[in-house]
C-alpha positions in Angstrom: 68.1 -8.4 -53.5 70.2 -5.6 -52.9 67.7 -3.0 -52.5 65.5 -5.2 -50.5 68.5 -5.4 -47.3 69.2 -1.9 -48.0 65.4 -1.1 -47.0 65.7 -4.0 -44.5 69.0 -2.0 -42.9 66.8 1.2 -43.2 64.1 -0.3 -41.5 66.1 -1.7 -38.6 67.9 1.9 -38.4 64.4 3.5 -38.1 64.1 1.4 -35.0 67.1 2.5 -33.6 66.2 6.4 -34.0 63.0 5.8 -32.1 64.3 3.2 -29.8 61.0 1.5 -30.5 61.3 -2.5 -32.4 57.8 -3.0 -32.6 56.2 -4.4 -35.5 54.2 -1.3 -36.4 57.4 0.5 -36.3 59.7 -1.2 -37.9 56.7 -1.6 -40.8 56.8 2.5 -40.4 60.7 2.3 -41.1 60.2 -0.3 -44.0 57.8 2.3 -45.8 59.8 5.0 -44.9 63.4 3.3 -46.3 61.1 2.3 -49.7 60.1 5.7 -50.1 63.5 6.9 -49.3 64.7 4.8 -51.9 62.6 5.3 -54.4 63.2 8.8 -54.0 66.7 8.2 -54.9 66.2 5.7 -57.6 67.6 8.1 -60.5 71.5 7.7 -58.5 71.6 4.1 -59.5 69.2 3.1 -62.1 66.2 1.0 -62.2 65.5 -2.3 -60.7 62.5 -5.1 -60.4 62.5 -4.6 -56.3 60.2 -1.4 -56.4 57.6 -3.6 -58.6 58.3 -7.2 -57.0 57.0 -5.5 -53.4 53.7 -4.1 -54.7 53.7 -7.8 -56.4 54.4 -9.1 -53.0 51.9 -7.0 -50.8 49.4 -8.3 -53.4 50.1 -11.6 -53.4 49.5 -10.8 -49.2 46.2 -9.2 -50.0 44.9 -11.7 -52.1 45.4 -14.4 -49.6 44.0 -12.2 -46.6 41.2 -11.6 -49.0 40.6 -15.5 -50.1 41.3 -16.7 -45.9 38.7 -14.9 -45.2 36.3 -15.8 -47.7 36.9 -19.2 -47.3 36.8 -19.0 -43.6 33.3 -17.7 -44.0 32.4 -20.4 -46.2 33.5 -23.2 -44.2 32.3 -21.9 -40.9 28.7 -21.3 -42.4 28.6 -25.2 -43.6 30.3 -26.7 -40.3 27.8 -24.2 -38.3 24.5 -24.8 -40.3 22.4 -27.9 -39.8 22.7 -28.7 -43.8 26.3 -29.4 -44.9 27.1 -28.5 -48.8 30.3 -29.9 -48.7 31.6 -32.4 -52.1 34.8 -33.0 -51.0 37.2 -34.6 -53.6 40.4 -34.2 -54.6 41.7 -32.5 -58.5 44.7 -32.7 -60.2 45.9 -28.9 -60.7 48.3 -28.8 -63.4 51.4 -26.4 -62.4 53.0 -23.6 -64.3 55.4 -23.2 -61.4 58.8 -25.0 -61.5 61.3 -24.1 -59.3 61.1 -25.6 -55.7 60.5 -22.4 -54.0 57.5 -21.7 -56.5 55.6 -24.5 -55.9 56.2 -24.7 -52.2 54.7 -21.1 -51.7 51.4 -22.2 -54.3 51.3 -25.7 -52.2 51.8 -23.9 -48.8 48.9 -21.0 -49.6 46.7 -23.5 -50.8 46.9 -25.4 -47.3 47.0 -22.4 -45.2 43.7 -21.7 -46.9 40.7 -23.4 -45.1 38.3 -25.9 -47.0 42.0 -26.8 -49.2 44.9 -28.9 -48.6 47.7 -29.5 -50.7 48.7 -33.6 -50.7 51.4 -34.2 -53.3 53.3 -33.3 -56.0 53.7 -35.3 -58.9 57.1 -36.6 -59.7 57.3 -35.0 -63.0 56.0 -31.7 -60.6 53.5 -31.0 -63.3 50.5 -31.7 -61.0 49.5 -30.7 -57.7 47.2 -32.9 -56.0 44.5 -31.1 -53.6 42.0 -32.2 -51.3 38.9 -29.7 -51.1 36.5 -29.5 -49.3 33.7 -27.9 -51.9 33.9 -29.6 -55.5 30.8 -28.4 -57.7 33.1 -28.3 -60.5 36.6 -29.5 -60.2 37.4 -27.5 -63.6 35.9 -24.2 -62.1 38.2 -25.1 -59.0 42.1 -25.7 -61.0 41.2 -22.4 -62.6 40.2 -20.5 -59.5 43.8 -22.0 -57.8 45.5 -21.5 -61.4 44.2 -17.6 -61.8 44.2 -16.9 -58.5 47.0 -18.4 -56.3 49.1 -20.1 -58.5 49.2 -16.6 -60.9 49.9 -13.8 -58.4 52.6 -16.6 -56.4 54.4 -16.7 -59.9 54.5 -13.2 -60.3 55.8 -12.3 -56.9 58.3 -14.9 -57.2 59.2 -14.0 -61.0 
């Protein structure tokens, strides 16, 4: 956590040398403070940060990947004259535990189009989700299992 508002500081610094705070620079002085501290790693030992932001960025990527896919998806059946939506709603049982893990699987999930997250059940064991494609709800837990759920627990982790 430490290393994360060191880069944070280094970031907003970078923005002060260029007297520019726009995204796209102060993402330039977030690479640049990363790079500049993993450069100087060996001065005060290891750490999970350098691994949990490549974790991060593809947790990022994955979801930008699986918007879009889904995006595509939905958008073909809404646009097309024959609809091959079977919508439903699965149980997907949940290997996340803290509150902040399964709010960030819950939230992805709904952010994503043709899904939406409806409840959590009180033992927080299952998440309940409405989808808007069901072929094979057992195909679907282990898409949101291996994909979301996975790379949201090992960000967070």
């Amino acid at each position: 956590m430490i290393l994360f508002m060191l880069n944070l500081c280094l970031a907003v610094g970078w923005g002060f040398l260029w007297s520019d705070f726009s995204l796209v620079n102060l993402a330039a002085g977030f690479v640049a403070g990363y790079l500049a501290l993993l450069a100087s790693r060996p001065l005060y030992g290891g750490g999970r940060y350098f691994g949990a932001v490549w974790r991060a960025l593809a947790l990022a990527g994955y979801f930008l990947f699986d918007l879009a896919r889904s995006s595509i998806k939905v958008a073909w059946d809404v646009l097309t004259p024959r609809h091959l939506s079977r919508p439903g709603i699965v149980g997907v049982p949940l290997d996340a535990r803290s509150d902040g893990e399964i709010l960030m699987t819950a939230n992805l999930i709904s952010l994503t189009p043709g899904t939406l997250s409806l409840d959590v059940s009180a033992d927080r064991r299952t998440l309940w989700v409405h989808a808007m494609f069901i072929d094979d709800p057992d195909m679907l837990r282990r898409d949101l299992k291996d994909g979301m759920e996975r790379r949201v627990l090992e960000a967070m982790r």
